[in-house]
N, CA, C and O atoms as CSV, one atom per row, in Angstrom:
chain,resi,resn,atom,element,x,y,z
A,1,UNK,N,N,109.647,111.610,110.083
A,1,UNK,CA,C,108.916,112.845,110.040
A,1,UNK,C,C,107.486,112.562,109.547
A,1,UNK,O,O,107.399,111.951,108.481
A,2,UNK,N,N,106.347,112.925,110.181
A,2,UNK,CA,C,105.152,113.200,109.568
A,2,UNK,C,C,105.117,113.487,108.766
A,2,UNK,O,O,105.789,114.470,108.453
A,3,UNK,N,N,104.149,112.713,107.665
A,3,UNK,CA,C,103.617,113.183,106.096
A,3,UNK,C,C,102.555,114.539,106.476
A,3,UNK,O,O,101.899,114.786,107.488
A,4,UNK,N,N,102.700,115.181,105.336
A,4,UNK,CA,C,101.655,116.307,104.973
A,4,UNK,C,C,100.428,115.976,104.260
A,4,UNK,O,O,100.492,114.835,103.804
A,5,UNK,N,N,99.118,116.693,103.955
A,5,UNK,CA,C,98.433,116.046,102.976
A,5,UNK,C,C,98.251,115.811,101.954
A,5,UNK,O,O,98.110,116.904,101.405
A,6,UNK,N,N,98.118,114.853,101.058
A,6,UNK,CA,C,98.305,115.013,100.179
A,6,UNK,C,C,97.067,114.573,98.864
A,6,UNK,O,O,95.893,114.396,99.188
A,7,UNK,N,N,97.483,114.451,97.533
A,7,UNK,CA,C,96.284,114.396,96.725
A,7,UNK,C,C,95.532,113.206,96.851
A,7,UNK,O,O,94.314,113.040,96.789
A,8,UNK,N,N,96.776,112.127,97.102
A,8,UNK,CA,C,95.888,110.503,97.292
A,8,UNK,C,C,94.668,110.235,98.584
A,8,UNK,O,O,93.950,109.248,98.747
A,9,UNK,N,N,94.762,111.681,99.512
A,9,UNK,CA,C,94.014,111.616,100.448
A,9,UNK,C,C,92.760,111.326,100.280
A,9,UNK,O,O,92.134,110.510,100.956
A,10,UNK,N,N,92.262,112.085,99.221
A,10,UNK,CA,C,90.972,112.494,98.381
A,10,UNK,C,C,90.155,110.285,98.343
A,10,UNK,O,O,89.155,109.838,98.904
A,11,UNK,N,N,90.794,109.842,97.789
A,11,UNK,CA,C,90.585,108.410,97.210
A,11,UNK,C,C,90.407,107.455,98.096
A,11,UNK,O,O,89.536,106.585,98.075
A,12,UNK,N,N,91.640,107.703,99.259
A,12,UNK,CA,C,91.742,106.673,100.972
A,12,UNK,C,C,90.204,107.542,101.199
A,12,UNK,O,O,89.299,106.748,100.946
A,13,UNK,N,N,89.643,108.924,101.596
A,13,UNK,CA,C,88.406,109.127,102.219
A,13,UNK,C,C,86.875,109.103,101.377
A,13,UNK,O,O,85.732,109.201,101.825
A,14,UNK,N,N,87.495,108.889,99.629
A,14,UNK,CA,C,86.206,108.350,99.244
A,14,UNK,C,C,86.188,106.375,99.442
A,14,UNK,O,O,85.064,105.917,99.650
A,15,UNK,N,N,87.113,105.559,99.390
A,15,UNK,CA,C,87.156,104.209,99.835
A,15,UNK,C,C,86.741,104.062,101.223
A,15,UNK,O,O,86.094,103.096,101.628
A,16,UNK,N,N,87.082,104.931,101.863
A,16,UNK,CA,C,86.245,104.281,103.641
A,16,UNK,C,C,84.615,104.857,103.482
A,16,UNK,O,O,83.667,104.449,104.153
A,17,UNK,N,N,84.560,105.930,102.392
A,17,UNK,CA,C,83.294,106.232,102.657
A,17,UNK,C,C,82.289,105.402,101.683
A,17,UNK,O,O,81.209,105.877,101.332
A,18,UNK,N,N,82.597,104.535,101.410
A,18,UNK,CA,C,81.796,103.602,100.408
A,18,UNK,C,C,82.072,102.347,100.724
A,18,UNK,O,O,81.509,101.496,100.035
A,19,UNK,N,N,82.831,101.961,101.633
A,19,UNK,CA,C,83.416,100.799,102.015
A,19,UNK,C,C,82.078,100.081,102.568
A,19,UNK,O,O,81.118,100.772,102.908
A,20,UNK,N,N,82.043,98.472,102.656
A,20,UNK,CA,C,80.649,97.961,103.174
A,20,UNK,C,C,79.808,98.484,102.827
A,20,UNK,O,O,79.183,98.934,103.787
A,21,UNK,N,N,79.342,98.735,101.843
A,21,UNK,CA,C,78.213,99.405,101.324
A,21,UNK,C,C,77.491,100.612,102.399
A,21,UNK,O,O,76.439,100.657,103.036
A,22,UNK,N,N,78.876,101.706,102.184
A,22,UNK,CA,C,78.522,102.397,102.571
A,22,UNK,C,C,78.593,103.136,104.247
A,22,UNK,O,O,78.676,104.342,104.476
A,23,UNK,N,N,78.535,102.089,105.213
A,23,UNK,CA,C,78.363,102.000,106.097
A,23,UNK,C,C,79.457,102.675,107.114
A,23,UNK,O,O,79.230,102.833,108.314
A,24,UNK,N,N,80.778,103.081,106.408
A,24,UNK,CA,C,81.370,103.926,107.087
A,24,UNK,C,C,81.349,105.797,106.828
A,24,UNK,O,O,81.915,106.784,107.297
A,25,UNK,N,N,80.301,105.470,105.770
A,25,UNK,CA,C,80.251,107.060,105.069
A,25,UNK,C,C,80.233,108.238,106.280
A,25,UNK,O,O,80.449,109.431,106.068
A,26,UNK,N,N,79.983,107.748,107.362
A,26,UNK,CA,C,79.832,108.619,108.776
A,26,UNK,C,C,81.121,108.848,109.590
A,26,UNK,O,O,81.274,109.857,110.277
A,27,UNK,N,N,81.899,108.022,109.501
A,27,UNK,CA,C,83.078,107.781,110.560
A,27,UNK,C,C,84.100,108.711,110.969
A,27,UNK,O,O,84.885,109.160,110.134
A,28,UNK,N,N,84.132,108.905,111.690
A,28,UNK,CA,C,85.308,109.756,112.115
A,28,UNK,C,C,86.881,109.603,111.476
A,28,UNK,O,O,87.291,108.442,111.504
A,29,UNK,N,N,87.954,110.752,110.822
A,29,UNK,CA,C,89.213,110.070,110.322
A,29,UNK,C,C,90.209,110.579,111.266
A,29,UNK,O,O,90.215,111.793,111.470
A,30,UNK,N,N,90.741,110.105,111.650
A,30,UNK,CA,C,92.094,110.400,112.076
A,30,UNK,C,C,93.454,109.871,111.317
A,30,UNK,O,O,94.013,108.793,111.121
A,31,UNK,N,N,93.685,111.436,110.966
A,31,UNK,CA,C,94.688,110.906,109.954
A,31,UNK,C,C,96.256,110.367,110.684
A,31,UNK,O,O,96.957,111.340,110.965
A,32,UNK,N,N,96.717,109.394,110.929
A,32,UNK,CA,C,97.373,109.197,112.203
A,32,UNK,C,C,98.699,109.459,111.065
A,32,UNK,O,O,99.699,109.198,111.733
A,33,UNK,N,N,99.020,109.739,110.063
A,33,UNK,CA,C,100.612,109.450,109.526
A,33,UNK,C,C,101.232,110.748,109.568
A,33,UNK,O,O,102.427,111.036,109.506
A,34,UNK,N,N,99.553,111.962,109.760
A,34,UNK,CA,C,100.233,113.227,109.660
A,34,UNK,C,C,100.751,113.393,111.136
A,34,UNK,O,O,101.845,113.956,111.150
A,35,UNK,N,N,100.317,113.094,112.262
A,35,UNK,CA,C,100.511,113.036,113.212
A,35,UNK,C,C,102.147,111.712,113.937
A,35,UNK,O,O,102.815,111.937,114.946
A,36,UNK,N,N,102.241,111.001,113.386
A,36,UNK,CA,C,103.049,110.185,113.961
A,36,UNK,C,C,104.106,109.593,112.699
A,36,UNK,O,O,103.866,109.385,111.510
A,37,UNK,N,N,105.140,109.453,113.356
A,37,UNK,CA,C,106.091,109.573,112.040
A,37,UNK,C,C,105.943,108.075,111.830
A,37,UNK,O,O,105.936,107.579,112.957
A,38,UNK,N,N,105.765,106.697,110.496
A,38,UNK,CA,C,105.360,105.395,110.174
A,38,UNK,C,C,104.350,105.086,110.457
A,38,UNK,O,O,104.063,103.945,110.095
A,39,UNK,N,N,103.304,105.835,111.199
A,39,UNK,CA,C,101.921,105.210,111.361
A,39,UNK,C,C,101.179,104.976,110.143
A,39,UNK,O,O,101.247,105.708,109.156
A,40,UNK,N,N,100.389,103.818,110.248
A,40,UNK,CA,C,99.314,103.749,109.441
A,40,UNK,C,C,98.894,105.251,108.814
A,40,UNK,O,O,98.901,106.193,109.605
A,41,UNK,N,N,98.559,105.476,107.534
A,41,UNK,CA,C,97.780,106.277,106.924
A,41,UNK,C,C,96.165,106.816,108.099
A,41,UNK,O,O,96.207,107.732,108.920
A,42,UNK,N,N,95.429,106.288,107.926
A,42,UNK,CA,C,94.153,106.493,108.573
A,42,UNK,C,C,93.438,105.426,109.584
A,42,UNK,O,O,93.431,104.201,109.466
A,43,UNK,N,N,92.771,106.305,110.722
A,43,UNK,CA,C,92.120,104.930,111.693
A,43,UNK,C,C,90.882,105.754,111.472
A,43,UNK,O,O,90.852,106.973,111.641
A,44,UNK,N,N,89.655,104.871,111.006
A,44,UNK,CA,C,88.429,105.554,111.053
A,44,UNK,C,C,87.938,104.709,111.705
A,44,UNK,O,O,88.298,103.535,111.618
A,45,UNK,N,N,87.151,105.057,112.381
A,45,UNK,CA,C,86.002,104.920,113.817
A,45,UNK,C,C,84.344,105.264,113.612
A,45,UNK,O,O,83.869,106.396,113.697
A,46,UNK,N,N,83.747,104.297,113.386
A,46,UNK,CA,C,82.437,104.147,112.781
A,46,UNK,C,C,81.541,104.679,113.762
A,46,UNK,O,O,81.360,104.102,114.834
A,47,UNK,N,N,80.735,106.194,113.328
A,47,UNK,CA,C,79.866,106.068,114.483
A,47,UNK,C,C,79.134,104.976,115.051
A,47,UNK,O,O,79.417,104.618,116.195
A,48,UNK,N,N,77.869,104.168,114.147
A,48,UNK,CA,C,77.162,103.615,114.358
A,48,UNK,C,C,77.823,102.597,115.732
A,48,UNK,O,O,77.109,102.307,116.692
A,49,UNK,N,N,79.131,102.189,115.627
A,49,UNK,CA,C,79.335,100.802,116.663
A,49,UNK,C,C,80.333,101.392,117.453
A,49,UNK,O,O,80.284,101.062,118.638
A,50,UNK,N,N,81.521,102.430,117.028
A,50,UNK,CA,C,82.474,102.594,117.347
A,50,UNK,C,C,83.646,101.735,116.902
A,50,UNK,O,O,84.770,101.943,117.358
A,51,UNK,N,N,83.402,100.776,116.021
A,51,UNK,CA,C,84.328,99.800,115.468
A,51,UNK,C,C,85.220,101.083,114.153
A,51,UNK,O,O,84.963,102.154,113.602
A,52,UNK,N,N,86.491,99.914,114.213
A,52,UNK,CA,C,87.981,100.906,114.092
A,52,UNK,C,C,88.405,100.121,112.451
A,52,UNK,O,O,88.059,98.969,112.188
A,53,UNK,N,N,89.179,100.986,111.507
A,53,UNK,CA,C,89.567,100.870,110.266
A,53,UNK,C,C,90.668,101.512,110.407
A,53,UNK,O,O,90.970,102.622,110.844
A,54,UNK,N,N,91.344,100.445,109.869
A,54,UNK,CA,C,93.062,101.122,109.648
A,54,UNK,C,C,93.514,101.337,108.372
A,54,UNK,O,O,93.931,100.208,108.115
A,55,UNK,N,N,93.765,102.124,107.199
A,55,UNK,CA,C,94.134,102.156,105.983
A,55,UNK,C,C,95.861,102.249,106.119
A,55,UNK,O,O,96.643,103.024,106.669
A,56,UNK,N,N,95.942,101.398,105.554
A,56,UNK,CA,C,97.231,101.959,105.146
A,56,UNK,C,C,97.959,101.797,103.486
A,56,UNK,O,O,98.191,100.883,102.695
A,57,UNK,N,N,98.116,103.152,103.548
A,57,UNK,CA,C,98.134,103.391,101.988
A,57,UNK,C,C,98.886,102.579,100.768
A,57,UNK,O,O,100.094,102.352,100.718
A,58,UNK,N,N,98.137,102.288,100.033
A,58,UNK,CA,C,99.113,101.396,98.637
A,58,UNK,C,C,98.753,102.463,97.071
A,58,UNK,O,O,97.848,103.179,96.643
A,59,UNK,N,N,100.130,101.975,96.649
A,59,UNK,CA,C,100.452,102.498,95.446
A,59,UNK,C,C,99.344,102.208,94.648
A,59,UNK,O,O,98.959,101.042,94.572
A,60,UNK,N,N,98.563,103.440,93.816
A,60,UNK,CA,C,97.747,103.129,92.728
A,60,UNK,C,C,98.011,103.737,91.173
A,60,UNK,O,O,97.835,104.928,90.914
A,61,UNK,N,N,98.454,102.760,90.197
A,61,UNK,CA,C,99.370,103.007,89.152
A,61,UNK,C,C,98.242,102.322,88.043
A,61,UNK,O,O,97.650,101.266,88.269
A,62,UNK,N,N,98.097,103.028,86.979
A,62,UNK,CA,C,97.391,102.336,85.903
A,62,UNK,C,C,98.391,101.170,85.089
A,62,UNK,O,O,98.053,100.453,84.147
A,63,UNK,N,N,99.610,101.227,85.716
A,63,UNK,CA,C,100.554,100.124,85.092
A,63,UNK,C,C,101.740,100.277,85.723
A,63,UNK,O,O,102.246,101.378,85.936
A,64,UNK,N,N,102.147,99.388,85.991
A,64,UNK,CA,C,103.263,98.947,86.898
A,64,UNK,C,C,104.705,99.734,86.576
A,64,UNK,O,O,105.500,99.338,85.723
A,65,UNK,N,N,104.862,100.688,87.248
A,65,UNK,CA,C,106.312,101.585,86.969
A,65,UNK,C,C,105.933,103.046,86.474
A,65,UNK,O,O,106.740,103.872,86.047
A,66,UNK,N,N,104.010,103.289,86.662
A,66,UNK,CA,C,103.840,104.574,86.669
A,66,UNK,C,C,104.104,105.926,86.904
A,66,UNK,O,O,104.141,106.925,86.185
A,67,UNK,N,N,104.259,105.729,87.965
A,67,UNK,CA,C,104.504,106.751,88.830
A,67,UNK,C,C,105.819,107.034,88.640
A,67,UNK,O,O,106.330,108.074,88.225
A,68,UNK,N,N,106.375,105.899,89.020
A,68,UNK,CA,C,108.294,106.988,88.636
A,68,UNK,C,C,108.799,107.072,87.274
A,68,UNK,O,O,109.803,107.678,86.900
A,69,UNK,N,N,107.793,106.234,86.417
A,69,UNK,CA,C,108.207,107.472,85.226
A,69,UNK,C,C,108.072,108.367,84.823
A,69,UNK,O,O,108.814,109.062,84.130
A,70,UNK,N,N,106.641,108.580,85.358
A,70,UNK,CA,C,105.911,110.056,85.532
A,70,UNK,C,C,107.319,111.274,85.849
A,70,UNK,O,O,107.948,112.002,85.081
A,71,UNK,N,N,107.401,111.036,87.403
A,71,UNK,CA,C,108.124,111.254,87.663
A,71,UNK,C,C,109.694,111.614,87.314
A,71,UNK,O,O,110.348,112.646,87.462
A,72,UNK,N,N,109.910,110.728,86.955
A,72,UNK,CA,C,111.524,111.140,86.028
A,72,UNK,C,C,111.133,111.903,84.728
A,72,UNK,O,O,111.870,112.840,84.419
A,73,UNK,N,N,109.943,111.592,83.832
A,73,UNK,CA,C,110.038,112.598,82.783
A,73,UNK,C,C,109.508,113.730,83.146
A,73,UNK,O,O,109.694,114.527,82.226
A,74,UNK,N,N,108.900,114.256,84.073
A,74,UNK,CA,C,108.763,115.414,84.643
A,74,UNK,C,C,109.780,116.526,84.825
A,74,UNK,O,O,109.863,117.692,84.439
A,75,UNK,N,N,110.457,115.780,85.503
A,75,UNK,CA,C,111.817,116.609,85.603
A,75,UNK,C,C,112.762,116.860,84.599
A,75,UNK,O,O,113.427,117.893,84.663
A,76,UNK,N,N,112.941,115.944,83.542
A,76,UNK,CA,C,113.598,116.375,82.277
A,76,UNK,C,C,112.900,117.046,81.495
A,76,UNK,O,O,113.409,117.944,80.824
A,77,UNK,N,N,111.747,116.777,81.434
A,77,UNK,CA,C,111.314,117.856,79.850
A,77,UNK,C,C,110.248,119.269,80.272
A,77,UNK,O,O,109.259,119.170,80.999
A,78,UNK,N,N,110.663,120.376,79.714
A,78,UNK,CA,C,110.272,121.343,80.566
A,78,UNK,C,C,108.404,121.272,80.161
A,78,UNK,O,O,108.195,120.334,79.391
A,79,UNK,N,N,107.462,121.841,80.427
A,79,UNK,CA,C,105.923,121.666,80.050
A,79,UNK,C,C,105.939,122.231,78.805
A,79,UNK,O,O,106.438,123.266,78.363
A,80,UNK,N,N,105.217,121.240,78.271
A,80,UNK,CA,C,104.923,121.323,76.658
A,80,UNK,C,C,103.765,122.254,76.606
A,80,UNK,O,O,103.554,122.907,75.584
A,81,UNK,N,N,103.131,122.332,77.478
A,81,UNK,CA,C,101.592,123.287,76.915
A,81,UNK,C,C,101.904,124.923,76.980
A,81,UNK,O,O,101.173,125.820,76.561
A,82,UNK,N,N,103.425,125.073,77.740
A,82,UNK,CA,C,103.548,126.563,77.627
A,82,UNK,C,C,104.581,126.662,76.517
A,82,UNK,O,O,104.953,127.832,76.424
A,83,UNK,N,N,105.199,125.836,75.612
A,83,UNK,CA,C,105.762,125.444,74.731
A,83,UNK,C,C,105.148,126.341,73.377
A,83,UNK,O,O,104.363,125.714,72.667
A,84,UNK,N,N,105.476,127.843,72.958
A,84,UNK,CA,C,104.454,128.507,72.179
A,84,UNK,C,C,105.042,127.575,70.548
A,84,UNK,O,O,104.405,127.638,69.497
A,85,UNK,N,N,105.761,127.137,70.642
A,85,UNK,CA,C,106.239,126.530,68.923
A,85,UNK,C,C,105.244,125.369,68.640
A,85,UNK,O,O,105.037,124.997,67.485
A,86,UNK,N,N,104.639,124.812,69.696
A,86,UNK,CA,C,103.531,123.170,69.905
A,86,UNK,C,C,101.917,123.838,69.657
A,86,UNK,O,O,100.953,123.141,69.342
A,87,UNK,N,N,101.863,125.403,69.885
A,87,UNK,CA,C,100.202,125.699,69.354
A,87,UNK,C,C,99.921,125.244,68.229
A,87,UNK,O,O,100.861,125.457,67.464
A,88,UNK,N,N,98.907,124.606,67.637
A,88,UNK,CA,C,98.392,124.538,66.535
A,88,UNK,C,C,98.019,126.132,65.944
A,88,UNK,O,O,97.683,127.059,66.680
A,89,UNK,N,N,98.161,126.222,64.431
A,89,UNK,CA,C,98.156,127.586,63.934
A,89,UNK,C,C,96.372,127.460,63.917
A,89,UNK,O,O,95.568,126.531,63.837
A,90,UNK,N,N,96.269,129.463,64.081
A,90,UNK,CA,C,94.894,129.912,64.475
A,90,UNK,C,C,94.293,128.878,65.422
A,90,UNK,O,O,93.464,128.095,64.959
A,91,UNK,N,N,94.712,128.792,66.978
A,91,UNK,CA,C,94.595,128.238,67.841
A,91,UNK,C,C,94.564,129.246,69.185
A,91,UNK,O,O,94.431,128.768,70.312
């Protein structure tokens, strides 16, 4: 099944747009993964030449096993910031 869009999109279209100093900041995206079910993430197509970029997306974790712990403690502990017993008093 085709992916939807999502937040990491934001990061894949600021990296092609700074990529080579710059030089794809113009390019056309086709997001091919929303469209085709295992495709590559993105094919961008450079105006200037018509030359082609394929992204395909990798995990970006500030430390190795980020994300799914994120993840798993998400789901166990309900949000602390609506948590009224965690306000600091006259807050």
């Amino acid at each position: 099944m085709p992916t939807k869009a999502r937040r990491e999109d934001l990061f894949i279209r600021l990296f092609v747009s700074a990529y080579e100093e710059d030089s794809w900041a113009d390019a056309d995206l086709c997001w091919l993964d929303q469209k085709v079910d295992g495709a590559v993430e993105l094919l961008a197509t450079r105006k200037l030449d018509g030359r082609t970029l394929a992204i395909e997306h990798a995990l970006l974790e500030p430390f190795v096993g980020d994300k799914g712990d994120f993840a798993q403690f998400e789901q166990v502990f309900p949000s602390i910031k609506d948590d009224p017993w965690l306000i600091p008093p006259e807050r």
